[in-house]
N, C-alpha and C positions, 0 to 999 in steps of 0.2 A: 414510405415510412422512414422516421428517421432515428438515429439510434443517439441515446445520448446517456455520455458517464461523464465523473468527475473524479477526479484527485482529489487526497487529501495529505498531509502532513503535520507536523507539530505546528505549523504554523495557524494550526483551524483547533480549538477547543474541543471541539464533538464533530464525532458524523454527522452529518444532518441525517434527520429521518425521514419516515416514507411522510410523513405529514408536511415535511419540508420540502419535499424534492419527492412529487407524487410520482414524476414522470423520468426519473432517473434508471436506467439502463443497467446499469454497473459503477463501478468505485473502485477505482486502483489505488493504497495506500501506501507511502513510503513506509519500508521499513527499516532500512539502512541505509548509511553515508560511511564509505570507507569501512572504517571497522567499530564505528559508532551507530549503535540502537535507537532507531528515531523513540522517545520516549512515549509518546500518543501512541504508538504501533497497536498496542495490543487494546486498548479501549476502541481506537477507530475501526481494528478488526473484529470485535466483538459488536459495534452497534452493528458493521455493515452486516452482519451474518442478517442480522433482526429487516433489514432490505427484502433479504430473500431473493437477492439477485444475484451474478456472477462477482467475483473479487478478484481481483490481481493487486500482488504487491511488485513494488518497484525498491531497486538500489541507484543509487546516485554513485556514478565511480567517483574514488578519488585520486590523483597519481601519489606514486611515491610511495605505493602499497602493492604487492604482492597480488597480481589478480585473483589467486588461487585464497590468499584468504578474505577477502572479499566477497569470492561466492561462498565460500564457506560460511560466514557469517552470516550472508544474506538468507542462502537456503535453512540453515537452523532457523535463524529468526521467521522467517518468512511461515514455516511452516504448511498445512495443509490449505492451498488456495488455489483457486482455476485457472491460474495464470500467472507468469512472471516477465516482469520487464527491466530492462537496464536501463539507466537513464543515461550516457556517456555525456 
């Protein structure tokens, strides 16, 4: 069996949906950069819910920023999700 997800970020319009991606796994979504709110965040988290699959959101570090506010930002933003990743 294989297991298969995708990333998204502002750089993608819309999550794709289950009609798009019948066979998709999971969806890890950026939601922050440094102490910058990916703007899509919150509609790519809202289609993936409609998935009905696992989520994790991702941060992108950035240097020259305080790590401490970084997870700060990311954990608020990021909010209620199955998973979290750092991107370094």
């Amino acid at each position: 069996m294989s297991i298969k997800g995708i990333d998204v970020a502002i750089y993608q319009s819309v999550t794709p949906s289950p009609v798009t991606l019948p066979k998709v796994n999971f969806v890890i979504i950026k939601a922050t950069e440094g102490l910058v709110v990916d703007p899509h965040y919150s509609a790519h988290l809202a289609a993936a819910r409609n998935l009905n699959i696992p989520i994790a959101a991702y941060h992108y570090t950035f240097n020259g920023i305080s790590v401490q506010q970084q997870l700060d930002k990311f954990l608020v933003t990021a909010g209620n999700v199955d998973g979290y990743v750092i991107d370094v």
